[in-house]
FIKENU-324394 format. One record per atom (N, C-alpha, C): x, y, z; residue in three letters. Coordinates in steps of 0.2 Angstrom, whole numbers, padded with zeros to 4 digits, always signed. Layout:
FIKENU-324394
XYZALA...
This chain:
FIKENU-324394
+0004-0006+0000UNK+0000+0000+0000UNK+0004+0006+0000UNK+0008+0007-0004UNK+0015+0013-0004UNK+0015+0018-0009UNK+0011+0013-0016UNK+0011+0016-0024UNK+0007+0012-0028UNK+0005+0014-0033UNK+0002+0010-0038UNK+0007+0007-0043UNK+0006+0001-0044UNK+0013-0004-0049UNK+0013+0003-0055UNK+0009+0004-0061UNK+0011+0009-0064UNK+0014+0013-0066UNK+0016+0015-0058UNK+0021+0023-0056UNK+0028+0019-0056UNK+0027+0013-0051UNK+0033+0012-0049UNK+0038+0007-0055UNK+0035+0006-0057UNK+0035+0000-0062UNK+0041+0004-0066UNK+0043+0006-0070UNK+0050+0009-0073UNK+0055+0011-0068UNK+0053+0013-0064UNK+0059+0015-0058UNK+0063+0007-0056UNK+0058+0004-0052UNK+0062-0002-0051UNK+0065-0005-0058UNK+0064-0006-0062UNK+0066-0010-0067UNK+0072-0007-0070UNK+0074+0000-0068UNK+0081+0004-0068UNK+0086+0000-0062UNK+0083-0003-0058UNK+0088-0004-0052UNK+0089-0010-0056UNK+0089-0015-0061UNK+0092-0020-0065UNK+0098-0020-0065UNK+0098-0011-0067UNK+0105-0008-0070UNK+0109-0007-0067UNK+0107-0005-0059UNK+0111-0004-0055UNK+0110+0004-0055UNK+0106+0009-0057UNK+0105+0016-0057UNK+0104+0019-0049UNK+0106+0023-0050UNK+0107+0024-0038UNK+0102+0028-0039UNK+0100+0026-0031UNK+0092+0029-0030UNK+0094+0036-0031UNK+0098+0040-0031UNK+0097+0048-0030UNK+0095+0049-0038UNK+0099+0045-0042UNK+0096+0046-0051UNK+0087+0044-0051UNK+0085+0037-0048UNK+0077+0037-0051UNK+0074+0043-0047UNK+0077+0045-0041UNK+0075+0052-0037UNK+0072+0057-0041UNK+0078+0059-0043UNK+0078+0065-0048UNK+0075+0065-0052UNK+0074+0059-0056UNK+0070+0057-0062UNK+0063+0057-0062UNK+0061+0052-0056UNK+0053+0050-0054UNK+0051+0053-0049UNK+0055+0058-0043UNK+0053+0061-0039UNK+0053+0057-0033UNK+0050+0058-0027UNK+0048+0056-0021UNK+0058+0058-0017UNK+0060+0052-0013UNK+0066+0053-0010UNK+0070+0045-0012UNK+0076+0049-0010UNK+0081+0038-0008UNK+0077+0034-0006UNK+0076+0037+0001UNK+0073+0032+0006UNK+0067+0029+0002UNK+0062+0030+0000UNK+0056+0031-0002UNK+0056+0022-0008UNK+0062+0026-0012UNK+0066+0020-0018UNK+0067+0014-0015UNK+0072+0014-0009UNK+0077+0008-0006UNK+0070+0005+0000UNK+0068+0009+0002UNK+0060+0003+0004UNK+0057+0000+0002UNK+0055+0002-0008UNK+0049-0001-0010UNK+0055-0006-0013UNK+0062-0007-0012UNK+0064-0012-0016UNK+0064-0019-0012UNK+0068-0016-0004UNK+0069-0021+0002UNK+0061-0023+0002UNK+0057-0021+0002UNK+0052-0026+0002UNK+0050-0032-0001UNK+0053-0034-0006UNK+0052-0039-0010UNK+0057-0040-0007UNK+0060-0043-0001UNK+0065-0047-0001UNK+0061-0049+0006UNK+0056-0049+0007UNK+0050-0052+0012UNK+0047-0057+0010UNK+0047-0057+0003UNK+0041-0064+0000UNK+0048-0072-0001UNK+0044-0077+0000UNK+0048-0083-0003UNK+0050-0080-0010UNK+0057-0084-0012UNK+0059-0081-0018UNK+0057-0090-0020UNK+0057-0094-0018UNK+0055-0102-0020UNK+0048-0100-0023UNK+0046-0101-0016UNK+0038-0100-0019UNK+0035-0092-0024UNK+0038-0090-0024UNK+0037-0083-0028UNK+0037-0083-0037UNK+0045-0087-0037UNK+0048-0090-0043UNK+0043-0096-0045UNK+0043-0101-0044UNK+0040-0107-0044UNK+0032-0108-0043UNK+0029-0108-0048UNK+0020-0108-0046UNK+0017-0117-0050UNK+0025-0121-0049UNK+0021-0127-0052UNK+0029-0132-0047UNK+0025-0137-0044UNK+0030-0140-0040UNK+0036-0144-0042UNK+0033-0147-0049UNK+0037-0151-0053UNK+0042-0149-0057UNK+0040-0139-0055UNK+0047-0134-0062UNK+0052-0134-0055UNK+0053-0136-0048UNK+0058-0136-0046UNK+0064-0140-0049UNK+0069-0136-0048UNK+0076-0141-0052UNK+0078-0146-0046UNK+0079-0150-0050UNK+0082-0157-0047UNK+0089-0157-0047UNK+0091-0153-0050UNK+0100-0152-0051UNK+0101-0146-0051UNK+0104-0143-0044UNK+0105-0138-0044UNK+0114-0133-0042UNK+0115-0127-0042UNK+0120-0127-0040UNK+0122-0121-0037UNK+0128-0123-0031UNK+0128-0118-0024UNK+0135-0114-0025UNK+0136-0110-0022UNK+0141-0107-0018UNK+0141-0100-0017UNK+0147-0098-0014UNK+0146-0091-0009UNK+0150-0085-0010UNK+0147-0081-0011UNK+0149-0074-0014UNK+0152-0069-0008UNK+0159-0068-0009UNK+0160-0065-0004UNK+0158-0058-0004UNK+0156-0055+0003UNK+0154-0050+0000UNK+0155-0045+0008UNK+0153-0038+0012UNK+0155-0035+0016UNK+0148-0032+0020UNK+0151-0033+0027UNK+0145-0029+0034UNK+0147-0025+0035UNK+0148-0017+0038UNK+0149-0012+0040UNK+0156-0015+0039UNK+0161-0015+0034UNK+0167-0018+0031UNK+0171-0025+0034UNK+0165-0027+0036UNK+0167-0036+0039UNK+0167-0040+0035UNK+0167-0046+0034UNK+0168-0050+0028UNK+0161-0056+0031UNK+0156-0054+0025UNK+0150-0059+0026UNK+0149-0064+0018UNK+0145-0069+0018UNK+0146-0073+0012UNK+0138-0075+0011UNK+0136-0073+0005UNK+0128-0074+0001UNK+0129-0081-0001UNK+0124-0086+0002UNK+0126-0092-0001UNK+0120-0090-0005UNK+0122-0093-0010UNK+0118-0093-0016UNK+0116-0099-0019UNK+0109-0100-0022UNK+0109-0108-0026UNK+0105-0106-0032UNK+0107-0109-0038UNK+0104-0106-0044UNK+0100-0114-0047UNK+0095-0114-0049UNK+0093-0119-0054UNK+0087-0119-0058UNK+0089-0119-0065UNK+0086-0120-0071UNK+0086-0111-0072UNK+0092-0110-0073UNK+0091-0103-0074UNK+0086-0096-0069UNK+0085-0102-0063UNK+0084-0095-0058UNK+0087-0094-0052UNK+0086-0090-0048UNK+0089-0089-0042UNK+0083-0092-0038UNK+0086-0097-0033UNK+0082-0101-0029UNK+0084-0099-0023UNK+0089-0097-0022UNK+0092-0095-0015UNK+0097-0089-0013UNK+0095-0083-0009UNK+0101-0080-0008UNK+0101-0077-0002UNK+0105-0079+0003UNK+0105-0078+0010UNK+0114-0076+0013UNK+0112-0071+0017UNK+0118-0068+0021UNK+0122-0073+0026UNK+0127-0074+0027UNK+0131-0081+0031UNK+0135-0077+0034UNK+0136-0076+0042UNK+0143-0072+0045UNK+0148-0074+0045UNK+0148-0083+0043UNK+0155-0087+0042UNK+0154-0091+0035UNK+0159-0094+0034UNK+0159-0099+0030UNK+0160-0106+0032UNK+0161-0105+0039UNK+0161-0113+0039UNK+0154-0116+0041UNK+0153-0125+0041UNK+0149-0127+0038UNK+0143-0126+0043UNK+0143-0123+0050UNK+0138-0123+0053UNK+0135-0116+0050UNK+0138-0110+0049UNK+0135-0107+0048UNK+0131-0108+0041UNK+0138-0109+0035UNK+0130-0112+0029UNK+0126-0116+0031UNK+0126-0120+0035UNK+0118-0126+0034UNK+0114-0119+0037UNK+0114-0116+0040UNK+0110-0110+0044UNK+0108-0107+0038UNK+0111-0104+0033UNK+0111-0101+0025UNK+0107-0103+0021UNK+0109-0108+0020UNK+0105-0115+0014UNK+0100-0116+0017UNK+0100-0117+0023UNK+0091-0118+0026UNK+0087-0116+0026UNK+0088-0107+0024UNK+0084-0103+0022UNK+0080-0106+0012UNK+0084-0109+0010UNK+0081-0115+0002UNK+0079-0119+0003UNK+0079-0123+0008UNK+0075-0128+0009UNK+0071-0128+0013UNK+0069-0123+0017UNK+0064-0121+0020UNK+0056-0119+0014UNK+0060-0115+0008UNK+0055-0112+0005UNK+0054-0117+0000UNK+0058-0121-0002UNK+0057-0127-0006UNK+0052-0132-0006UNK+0052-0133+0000UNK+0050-0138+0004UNK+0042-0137+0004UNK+0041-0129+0006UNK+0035-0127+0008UNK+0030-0127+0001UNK+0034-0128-0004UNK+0033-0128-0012UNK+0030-0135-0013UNK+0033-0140-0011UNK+0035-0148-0013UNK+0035-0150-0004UNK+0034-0153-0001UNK+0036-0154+0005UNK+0040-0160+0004UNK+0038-0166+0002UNK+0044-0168-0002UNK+0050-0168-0009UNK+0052-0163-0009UNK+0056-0159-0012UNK+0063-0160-0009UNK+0066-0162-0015UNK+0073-0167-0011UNK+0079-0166-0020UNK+0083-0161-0021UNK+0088-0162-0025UNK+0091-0168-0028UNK+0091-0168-0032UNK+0094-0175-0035UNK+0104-0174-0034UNK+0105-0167-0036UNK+0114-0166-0036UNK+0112-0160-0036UNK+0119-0158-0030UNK+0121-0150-0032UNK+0128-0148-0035UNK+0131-0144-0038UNK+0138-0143-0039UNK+0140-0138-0036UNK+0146-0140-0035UNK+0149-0135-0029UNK+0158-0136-0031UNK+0160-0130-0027UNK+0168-0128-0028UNK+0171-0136-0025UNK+0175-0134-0021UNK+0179-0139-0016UNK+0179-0137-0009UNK+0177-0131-0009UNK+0174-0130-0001UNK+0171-0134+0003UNK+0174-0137+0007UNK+0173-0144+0010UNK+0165-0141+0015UNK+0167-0135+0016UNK+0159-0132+0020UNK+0154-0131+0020UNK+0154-0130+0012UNK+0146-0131+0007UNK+0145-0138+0005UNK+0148-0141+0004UNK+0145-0149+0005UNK+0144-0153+0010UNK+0147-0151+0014UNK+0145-0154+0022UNK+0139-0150+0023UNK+0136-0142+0021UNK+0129-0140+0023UNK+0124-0141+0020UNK+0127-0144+0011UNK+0120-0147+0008UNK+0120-0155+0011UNK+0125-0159+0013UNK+0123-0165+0013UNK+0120-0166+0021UNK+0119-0161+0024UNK+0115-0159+0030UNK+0109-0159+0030UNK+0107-0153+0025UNK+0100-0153+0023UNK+0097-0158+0019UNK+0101-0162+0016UNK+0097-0167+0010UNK+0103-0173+0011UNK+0102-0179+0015UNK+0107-0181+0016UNK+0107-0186+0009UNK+0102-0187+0004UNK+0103-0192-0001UNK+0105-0187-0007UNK+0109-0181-0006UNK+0110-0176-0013UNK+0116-0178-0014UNK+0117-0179-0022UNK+0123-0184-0025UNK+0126-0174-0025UNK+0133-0174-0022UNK+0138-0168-0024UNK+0143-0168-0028UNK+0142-0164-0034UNK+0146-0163-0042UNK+0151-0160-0040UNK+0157-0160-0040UNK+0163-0156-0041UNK+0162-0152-0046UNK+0165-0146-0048UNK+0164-0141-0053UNK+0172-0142-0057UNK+0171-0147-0061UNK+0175-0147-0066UNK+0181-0137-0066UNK+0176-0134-0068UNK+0179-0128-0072UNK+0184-0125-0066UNK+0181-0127-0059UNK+0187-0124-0052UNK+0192-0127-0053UNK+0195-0133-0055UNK+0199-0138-0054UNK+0202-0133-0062UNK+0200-0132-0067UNK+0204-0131-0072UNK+0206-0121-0072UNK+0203-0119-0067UNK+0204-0112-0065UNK+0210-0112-0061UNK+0210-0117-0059UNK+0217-0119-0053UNK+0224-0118-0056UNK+0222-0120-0062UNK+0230-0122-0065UNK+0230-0117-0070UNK+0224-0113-0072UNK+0225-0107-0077UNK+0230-0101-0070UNK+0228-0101-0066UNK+0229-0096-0061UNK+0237-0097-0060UNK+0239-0102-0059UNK+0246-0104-0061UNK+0252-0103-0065UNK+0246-0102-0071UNK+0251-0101-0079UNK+0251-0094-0080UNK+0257-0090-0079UNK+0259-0086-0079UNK+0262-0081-0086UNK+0263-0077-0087UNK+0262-0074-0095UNK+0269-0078-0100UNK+0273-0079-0096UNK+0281-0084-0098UNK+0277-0091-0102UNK+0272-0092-0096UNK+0270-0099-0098UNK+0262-0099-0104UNK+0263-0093-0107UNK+0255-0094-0109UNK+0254-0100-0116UNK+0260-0102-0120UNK+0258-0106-0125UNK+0257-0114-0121UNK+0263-0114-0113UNK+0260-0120-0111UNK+0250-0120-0109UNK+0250-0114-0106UNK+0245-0112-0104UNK+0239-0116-0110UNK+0238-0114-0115UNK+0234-0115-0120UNK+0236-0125-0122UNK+0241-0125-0123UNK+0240-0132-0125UNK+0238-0137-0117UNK+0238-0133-0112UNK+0237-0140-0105UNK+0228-0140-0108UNK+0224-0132-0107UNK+0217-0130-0111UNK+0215-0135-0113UNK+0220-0135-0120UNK+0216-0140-0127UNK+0214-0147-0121UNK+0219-0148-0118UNK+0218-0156-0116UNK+0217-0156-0108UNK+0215-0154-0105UNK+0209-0153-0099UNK+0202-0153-0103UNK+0200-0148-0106UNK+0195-0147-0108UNK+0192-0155-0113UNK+0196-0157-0118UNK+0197-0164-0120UNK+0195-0168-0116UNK+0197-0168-0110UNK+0193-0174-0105UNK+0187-0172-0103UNK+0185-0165-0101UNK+0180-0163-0101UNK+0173-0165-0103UNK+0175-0168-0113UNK+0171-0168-0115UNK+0170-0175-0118UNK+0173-0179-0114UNK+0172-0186-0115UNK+0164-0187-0113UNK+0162-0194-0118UNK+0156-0195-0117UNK+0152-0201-0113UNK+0160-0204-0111UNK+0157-0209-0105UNK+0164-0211-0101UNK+0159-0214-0095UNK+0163-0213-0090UNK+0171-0218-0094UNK+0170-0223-0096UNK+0177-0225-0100UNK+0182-0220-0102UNK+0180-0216-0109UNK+0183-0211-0112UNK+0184-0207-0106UNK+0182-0204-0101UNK+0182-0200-0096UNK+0189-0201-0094UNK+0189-0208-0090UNK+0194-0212-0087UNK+0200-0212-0090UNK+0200-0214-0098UNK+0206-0214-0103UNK+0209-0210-0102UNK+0206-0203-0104UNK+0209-0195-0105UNK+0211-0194-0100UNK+0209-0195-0096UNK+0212-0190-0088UNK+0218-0193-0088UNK+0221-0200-0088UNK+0225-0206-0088UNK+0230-0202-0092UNK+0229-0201-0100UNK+0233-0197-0105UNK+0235-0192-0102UNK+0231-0188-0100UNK+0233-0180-0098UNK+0239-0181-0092UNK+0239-0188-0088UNK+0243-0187-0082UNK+0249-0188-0085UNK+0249-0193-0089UNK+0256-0195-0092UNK+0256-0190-0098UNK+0256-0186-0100UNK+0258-0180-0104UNK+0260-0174-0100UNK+0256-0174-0094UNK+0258-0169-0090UNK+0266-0170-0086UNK+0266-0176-0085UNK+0274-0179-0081UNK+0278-0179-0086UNK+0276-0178-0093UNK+0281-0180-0099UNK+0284-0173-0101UNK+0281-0167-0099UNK+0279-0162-0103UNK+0280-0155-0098UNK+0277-0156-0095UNK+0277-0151-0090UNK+0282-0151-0083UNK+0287-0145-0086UNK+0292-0146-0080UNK+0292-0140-0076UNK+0285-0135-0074UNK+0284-0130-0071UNK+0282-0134-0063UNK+0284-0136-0058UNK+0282-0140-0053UNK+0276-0137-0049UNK+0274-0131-0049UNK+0266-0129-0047UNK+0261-0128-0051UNK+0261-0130-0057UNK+0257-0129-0062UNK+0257-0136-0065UNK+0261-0142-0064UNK+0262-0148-0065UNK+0256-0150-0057UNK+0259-0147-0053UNK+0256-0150-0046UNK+0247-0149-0046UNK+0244-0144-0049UNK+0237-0143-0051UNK+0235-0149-0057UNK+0240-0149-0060UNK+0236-0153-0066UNK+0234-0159-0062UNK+0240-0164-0059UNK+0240-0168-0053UNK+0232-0169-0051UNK+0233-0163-0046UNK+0227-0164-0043UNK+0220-0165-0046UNK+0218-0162-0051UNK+0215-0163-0056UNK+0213-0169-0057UNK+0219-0173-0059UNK+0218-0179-0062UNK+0217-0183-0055UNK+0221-0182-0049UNK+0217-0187-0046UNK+0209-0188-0042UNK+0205-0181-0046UNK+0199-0182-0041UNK+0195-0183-0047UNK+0199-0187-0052UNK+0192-0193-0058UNK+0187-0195-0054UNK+0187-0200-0048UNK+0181-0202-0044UNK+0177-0197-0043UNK+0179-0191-0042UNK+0174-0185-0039UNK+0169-0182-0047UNK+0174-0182-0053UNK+0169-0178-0059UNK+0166-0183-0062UNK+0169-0190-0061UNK+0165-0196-0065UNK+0157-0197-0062UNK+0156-0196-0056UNK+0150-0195-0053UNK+0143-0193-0058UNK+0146-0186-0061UNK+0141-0185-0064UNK+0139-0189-0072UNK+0143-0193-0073UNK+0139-0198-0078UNK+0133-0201-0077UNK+0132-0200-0069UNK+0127-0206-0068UNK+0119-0202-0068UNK+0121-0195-0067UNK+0116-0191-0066UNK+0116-0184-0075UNK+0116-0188-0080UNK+0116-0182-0085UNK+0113-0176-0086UNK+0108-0175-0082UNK+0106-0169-0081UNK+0109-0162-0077UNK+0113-0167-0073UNK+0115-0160-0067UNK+0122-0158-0070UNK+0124-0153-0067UNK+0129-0146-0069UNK+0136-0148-0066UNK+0139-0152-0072UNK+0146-0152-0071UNK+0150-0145-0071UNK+0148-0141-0070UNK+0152-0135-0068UNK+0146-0129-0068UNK+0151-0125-0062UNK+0146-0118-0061UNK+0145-0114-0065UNK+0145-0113-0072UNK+0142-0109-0076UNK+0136-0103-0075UNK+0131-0109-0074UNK+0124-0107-0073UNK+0125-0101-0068UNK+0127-0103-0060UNK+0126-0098-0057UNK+0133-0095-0057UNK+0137-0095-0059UNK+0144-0088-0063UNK+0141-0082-0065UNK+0138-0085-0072UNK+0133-0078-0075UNK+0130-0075-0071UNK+0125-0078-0065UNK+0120-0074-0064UNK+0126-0070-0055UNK+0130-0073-0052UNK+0134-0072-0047UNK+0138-0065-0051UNK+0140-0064-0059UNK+0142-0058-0060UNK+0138-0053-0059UNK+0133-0051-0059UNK+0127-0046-0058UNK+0127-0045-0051UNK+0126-0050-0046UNK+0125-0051-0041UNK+0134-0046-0038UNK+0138-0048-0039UNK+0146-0045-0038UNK+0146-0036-0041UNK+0141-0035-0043UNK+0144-0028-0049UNK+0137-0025-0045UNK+0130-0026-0042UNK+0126-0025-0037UNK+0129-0024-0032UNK+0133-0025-0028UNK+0136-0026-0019UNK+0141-0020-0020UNK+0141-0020-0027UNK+0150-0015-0027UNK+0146-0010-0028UNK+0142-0007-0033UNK+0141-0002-0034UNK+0137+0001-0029UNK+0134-0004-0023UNK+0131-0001-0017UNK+0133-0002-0012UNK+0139-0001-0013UNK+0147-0001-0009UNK+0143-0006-0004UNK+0142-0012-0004UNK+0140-0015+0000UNK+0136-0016+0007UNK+0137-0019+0011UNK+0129-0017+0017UNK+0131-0013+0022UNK+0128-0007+0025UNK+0130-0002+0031UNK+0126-0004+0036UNK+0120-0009+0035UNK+0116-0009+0041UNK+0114-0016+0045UNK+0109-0015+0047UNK+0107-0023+0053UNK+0108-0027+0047UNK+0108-0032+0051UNK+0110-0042+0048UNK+0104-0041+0043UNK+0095-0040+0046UNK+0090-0040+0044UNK+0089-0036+0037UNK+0093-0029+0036UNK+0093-0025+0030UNK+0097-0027+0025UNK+0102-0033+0027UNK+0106-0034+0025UNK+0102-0040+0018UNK+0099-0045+0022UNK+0096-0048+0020UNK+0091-0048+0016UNK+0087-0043+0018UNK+0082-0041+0014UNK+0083-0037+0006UNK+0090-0034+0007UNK+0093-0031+0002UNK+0094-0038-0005UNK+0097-0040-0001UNK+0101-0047-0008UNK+0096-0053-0008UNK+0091-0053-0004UNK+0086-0057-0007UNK+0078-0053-0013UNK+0079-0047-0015UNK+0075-0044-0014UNK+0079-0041-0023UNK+0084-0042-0021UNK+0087-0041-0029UNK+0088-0050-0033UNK+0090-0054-0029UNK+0086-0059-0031UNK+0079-0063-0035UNK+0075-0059-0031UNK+0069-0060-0032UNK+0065-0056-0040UNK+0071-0048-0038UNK+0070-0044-0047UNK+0072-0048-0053UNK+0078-0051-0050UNK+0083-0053-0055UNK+0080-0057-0060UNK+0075-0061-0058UNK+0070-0067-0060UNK+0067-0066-0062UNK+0062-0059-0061UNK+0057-0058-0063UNK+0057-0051-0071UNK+0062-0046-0069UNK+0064-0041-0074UNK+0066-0044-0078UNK+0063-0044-0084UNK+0062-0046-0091UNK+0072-0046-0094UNK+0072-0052-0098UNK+0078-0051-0103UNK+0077-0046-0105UNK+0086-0042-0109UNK+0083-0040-0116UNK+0082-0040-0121UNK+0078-0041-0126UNK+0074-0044-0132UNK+0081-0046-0135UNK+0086-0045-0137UNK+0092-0046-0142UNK+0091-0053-0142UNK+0092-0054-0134UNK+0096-0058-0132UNK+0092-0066-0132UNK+0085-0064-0135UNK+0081-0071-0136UNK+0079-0071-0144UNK+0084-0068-0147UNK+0085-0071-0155UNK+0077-0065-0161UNK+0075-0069-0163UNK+0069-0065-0166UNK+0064-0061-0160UNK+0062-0066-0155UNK+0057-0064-0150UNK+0059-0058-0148UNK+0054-0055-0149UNK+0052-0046-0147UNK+0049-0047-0140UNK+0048-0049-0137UNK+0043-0049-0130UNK+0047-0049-0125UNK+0045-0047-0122UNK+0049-0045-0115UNK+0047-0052-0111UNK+0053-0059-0108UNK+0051-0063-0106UNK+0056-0064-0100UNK+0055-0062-0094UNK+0058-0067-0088UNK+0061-0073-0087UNK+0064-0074-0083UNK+0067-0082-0083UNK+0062-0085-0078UNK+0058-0082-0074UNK+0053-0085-0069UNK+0048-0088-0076UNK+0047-0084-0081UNK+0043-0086-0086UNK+0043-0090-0091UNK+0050-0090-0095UNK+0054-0096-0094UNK+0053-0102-0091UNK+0053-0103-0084UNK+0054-0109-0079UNK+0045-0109-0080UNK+0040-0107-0079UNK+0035-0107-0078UNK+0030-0108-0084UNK+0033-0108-0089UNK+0030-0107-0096UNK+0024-0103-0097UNK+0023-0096-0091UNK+0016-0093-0092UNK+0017-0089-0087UNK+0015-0081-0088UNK+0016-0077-0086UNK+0008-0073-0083UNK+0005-0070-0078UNK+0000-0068-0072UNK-0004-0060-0078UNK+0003-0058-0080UNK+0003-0051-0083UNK+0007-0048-0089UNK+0006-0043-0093UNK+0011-0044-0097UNK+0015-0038-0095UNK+0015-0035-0090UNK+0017-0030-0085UNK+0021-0034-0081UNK+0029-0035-0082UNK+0033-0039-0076UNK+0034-0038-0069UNK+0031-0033-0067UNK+0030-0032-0059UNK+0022-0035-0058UNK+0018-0032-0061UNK+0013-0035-0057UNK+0012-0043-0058UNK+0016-0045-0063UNK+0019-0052-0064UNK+0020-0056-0056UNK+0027-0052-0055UNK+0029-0053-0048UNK+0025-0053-0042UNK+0021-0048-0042UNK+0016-0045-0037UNK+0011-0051-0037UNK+0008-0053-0042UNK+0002-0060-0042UNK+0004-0067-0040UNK+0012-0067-0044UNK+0015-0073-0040UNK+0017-0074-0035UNK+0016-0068-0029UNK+0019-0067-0023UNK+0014-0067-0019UNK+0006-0069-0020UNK+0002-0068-0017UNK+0004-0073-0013UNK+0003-0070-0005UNK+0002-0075+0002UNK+0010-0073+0003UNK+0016-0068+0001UNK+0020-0069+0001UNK+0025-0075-0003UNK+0021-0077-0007UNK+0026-0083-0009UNK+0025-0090-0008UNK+0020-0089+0000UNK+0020-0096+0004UNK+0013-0100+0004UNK+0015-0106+0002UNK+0008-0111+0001UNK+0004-0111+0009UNK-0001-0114+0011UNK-0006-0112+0017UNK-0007-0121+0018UNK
């Protein structure tokens, strides 16, 4: 009861861009404050149940990890969990270890649940943070945990240094080569190749030491053969965690309570999902489509707020 969607509807949908509240000020009138309340409000509704209006579009293969990010310049961490191209989770953590994510992620499987009550992930992918998989296999003890391929080969990029960059590009060719084997045999073969080319070939001893590692956690990336739907690497949530990193920085991060804190990055979450693509970027289609829309194959309104606003009825949450 603050405004009528109409008014407010163009102003939010500039916060996409990151535009600071004194610009929609200037532009649409009223004050900051004014701005940054009607946005933290939507970080009150479930974003599960908000996004989600069919129980069976939750993803079953989904994927986690934690964005660093800052409190009155303390170091806090957004655990995050992205699947089928939305934001299913974004919650503030004061640590990284694993009791505090399970406290983080609970806030997903609280809303998930309330969705599906039997609601139970098939896989999630994850870094090598031994903290995030100990908190997902807390909440879901029977969730199969992917290793992210792309962190094990970001390992050894970070390594190769401008001296090394022709080695750099030819390890590439042949990391990603195993990569893209098509069963767990081929899998098994290539990594085998890559180890004995690497000890044949590669006499940098910290950039050798990575490939190593790499090759011995075959048991950890073969995993995902048995499940081919889930996300051998974090892709999915990379893209959407860039936006998410270039939002925190341009609002130079949180100055206030734990609670504003939260409501902030859940609440830009929940826009993220709902503020329409830009038409380019879906080929001929001129229509302004969402990813919540997308996931749901049907949209409330052809106005993406009030879109939000009817799928948000009850906050979000089933009864």
């Amino acid at each position: 009861m603050t405004a009528f969607t109409k008014d407010i509807e163009k102003a939010i949908f500039l916060r996409r861009f990151d535009v600071p509240f004194w610009v929609i000020t200037h532009v649409f009138g009223r004050d900051d404050m004014y701005w940054e309340r009607i946005e933290n409000s939507f970080g009150r509704y479930s974003i599960v149940g908000t996004t989600v209006k069919k129980p069976e579009s939750q993803p079953k293969d989904v994927v986690a990890d934690e964005k660093h990010s800052k409190r009155k310049g303390k170091k806090v961490y957004v655990a995050t969990t992205v699947g089928n191209e939305v934001i299913s989770g974004a919650a503030v953590s004061p640590g990284a270890g694993a009791k505090d994510l399970t406290v983080a992620y609970q806030e997903f499987a609280d809303e998930a649940k309330n969705v599906d009550p039997d609601y139970v992930p098939e896989t999630v992918n994850t870094d090598g943070w031994d903290a995030t998989q100990k908190a997902w296999l807390k909440l879901f003890p029977r969730i199969t945990i992917i290793l992210c391929f792309l962190h094990s080969f970001l390992n050894i990029k970070l390594r190769c240094s401008k001296k090394l960059r022709r080695l750099y590009f030819e390890i590439g060719d042949r990391v990603w080569e195993v990569y893209r084997a098509e069963t767990k045999k081929s899998f098994a073969q290539r990594i085998r190749r890559l180890r004995e080319q690497a000890d044949k070939n590669v006499s940098n001893d910290v950039v050798l030491s990575k490939i190593l590692a790499l090759c011995d956690k075959k048991d950890r990336f073969i995993v995902a053969y048995d499940h081919p739907d889930s996300c051998r690497t974090s892709n999915m949530l990379d893209r959407l965690m860039r936006w998410m990193d270039e939002y925190l920085f341009n609002r130079k991060y949180s100055h206030g309570t734990v609670e504003s804190a939260k409501l902030t990055i859940r609440a830009w979450a929940l826009l993220r999902n709902f503020q329409p693509y830009c038409p380019r970027t879906l080929g001929k289609n001129t229509e302004l489509v969402s990813a919540a829309e997308k996931l749901n194959g049907f949209r409330y309104s052809d106005n993406w707020l009030e879109n939000l606003l009817i799928s948000a009825s009850m906050g979000g949450y089933r009864r």
